[in-house]
N, C-alpha and C positions, 0 to 999 in steps of 0.2 A: 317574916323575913327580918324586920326590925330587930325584932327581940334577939334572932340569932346575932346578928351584924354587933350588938351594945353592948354584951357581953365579953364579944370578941376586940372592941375596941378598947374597953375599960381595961381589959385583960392585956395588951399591947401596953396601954398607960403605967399600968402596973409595973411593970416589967424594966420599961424604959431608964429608969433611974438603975437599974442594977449592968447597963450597958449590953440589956440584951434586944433583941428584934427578931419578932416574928416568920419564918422563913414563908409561911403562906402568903404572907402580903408583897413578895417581892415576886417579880417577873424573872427569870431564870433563862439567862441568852445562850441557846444551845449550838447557833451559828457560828463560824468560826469569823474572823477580821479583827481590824482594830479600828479605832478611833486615827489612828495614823495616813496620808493622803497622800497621794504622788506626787513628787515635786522634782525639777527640774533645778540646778545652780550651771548655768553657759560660763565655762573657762574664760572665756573673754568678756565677761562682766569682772569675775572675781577678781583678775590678775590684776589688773591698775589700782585695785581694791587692797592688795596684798602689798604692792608696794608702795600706798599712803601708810598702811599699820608700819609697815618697815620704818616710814621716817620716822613715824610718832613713838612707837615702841622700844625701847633703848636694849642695848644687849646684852645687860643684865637682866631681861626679862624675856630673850628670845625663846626661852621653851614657853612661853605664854604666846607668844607672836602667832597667835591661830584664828583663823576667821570658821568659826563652827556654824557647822552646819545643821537647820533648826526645822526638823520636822514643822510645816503650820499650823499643825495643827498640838503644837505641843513647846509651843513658843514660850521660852522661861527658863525649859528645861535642862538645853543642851543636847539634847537626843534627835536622832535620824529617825528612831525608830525606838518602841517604847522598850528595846534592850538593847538598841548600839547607837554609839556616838561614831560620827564623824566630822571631821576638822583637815582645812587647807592651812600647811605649814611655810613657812616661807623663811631662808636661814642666810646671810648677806657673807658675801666673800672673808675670810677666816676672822669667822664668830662661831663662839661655843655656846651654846644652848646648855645651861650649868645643869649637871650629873644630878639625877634624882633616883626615886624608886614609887612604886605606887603598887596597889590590892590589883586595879584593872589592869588583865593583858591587852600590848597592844601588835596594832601591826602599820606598819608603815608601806605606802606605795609611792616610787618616785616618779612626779610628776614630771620636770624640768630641770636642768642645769646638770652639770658634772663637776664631780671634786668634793662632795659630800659622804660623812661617814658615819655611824654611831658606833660608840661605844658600851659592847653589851659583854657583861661577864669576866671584864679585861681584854677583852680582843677587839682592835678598831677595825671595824668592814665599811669599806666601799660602799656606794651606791651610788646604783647607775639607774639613768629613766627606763622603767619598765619592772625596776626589781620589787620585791615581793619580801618585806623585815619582819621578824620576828622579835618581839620583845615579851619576854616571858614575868608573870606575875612576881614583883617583888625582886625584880632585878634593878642592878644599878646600871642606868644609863645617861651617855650622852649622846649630843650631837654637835658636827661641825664641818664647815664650809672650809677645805683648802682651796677653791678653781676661782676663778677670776670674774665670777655671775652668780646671780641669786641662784639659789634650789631651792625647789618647793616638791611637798610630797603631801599625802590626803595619809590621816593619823585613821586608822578603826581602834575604837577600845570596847570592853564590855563594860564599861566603866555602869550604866545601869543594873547591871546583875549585882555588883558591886555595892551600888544604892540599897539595892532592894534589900539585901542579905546586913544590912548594916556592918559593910567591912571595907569603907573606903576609905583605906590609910593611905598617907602618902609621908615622904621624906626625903627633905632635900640633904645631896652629900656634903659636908663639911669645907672641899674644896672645888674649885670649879669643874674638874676632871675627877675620874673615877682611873685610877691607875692599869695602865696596861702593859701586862702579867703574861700576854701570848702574841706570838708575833703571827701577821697578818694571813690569812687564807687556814687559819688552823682549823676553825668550826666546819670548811667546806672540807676540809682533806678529812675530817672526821668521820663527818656525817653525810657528807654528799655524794658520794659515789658508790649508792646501797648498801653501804658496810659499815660497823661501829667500832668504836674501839672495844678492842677486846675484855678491860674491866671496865664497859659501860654502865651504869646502872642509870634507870629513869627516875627523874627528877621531878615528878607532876606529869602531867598530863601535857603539857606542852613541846615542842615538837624539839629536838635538839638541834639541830639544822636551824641556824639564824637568817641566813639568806638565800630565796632562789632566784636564780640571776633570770632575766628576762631573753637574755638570747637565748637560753635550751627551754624555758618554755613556749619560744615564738618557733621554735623550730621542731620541736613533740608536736604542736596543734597542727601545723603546715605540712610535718609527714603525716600525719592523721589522715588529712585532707586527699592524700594520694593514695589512699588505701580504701577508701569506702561512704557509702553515702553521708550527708549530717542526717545529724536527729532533727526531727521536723520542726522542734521548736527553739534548740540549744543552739542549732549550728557543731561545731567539735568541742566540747567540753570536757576539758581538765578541772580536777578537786588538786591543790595543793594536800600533799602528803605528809604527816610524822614518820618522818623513814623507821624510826624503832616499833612504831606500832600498828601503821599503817591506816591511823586513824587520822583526825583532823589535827591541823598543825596546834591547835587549843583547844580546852575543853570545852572554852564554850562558844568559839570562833570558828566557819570553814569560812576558803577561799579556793576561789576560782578564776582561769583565766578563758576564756569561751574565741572561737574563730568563727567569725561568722561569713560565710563566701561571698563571695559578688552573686548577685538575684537571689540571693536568699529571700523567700517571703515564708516566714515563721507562722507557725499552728500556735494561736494561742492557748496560754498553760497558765498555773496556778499555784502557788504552792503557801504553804502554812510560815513559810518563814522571811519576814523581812529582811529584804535585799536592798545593798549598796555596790551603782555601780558604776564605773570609772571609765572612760574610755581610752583605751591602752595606743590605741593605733587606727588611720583611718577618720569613719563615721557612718553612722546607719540611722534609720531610726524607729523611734519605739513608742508602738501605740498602748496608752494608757487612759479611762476612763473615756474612750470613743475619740479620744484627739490623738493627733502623729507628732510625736517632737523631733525634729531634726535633730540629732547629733554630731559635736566635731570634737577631733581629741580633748583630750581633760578634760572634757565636761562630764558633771556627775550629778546620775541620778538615786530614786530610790524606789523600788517598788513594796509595798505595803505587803503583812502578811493576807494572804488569801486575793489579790487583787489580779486579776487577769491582767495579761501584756500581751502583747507580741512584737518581735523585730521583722526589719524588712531593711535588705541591706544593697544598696547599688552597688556597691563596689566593697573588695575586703575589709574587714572592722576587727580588730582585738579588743575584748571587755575585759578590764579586771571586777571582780565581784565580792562582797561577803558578806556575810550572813549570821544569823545563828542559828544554823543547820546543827549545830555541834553538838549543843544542848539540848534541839529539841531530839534529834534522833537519841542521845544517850536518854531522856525522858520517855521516849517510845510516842514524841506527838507529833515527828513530820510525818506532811504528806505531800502529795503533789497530783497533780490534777490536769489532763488535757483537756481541755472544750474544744476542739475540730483538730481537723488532719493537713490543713490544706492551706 
């Protein structure tokens, strides 16, 4: 046995200096998960939190003014999850967050306040708590506060995919504003009412439709609701749509906004793709690794890929959610997975 084993070690040795490795001496994880772990950020910790970085942070740097949120198990990194970042932004009564552009797409969810807007593609749109932003790869954007109180919103980016691929450019625009070139509700009268403009042509993979407003997605889940049983573990679940292709709003981003009724008690499920998730309305809560966290609005959590959950809702709950479902389905490696019914 020796004699085999010295051989095969020498032979390793050998080798070593030309940057190669042996594939028999390695162990081969056929399982699926990550090294990534559930965690919990309660809104009412972050928020007094958000508004010390406000004093400290000057507004020339309020696109930095973000408290990121850091996987624990990946502390360092920036990452939710070892392919999305998430971050709570916080933006003070009329301040611009100066115009940039960057490789990751992002999306924005507004948490609190009214009177906030970003600037994407020349067109300033609104937002309001509940809406659902679009920022597409390599566009110039800003943001800014007209209303009379902070706004804060939770950033998702693939900014990790980005990493991995060594293509994470970014650049700031020249003046604090990116110029606008289209007057207000154009992108919706476009794109939002199932129709395109007639010489449409798509532009990437990203969805053209920059914003979906929160009141017709709270009101699709709630006629949902009057039409037919939940699913035993989602509750009523919507996927935010690319109206031009019917696919995910990004190519490598989906989102979702989920209803989950009063007594709901959720079938826990599974799925290959790490989730980020926001609490839109309400509160419920959701069991992860044998414990229950109580939820109340804005608080957000994450569930790991392959990590079993389940919700249990006293009274009605809105989640906003997302993922990268986007990418793994175009890869052909989601899956999802029920462990009971009941």
């Amino acid at each position: 046995m020796n004699a085999t084993l010295d051989p095969l070690r020498e032979f390793s040795a050998e080798i070593s200096p030309l940057n190669l490795s042996p594939l028999w001496e390695r162990t081969v994880k056929l399982m699926p998960g990550s090294v990534c772990v559930p965690a919990v950020w309660q809104y009412a910790e972050m928020r007094p939190l958000l508004d010390r970085a406000a004093a400290l942070i000057s507004k020339k740097q309020a696109d930095r003014r973000v408290l990121v949120m850091e996987n624990p198990s990946l502390r360092g990194t920036s990452f939710i999850t070892n392919s999305l970042y998430a971050g709570l932004q916080i933006i003070l009564p009329g301040e611009i967050a100066p115009s940039h552009r960057h490789t990751p797409s992002a999306l924005r969810f507004v948490v609190e306040g009214e009177g906030a807007y970003t600037t994407v593609g020349g067109e300033k749109i609104p937002m309001r708590p509940g809406d659902f932003v679009v920022t597409p790869s390599w566009a110039w954007h800003d943001h800014g506060n007209l209303g009379n109180a902070p706004v804060v919103w939770m950033d998702g980016l693939d900014t990790p995919f980005a990493s991995f691929f060594g293509a994470n450019f970014r650049e700031n625009y020249p003046d604090e504003s990116y110029p606008v070139t289209r007057a207000i509700g154009t992108n919706t009268n476009q794109h939002g009412a199932n129709m395109l403009p007639l010489e449409y042509r798509a532009d990437g993979e990203n969805s053209p439709l920059l914003i979906y407003a929160f009141d017709r997605t709270r009101e699709a889940l709630r006629g949902l609701a009057q039409s037919g049983a939940p699913h035993p573990a989602h509750g009523y679940k919507l996927r935010y749509a690319n109206p031009a292709t019917g696919g995910h709003p990004f190519a490598t981003m989906a989102a979702f906004m989920q209803f989950l009724p009063k007594k709901l008690h959720g079938a826990v499920v599974r799925s290959t793709d790490g989730t980020v998730f926001n609490v839109a309305e309400g509160g419920c809560h959701v069991e992860m690794e044998g414990r229950s966290h109580a939820l109340k609005p804005h608080d957000v959590f994450v569930v790991p890929p392959w990590e079993p959950y389940r919700f249990e809702a006293d009274n009605d709950c809105l989640l906003f959610s997302f993922s990268d479902r986007a990418a793994q389905e175009a890869l052909g490696f989601w899956r999802e997975q029920m462990l009971n019914t009941g």
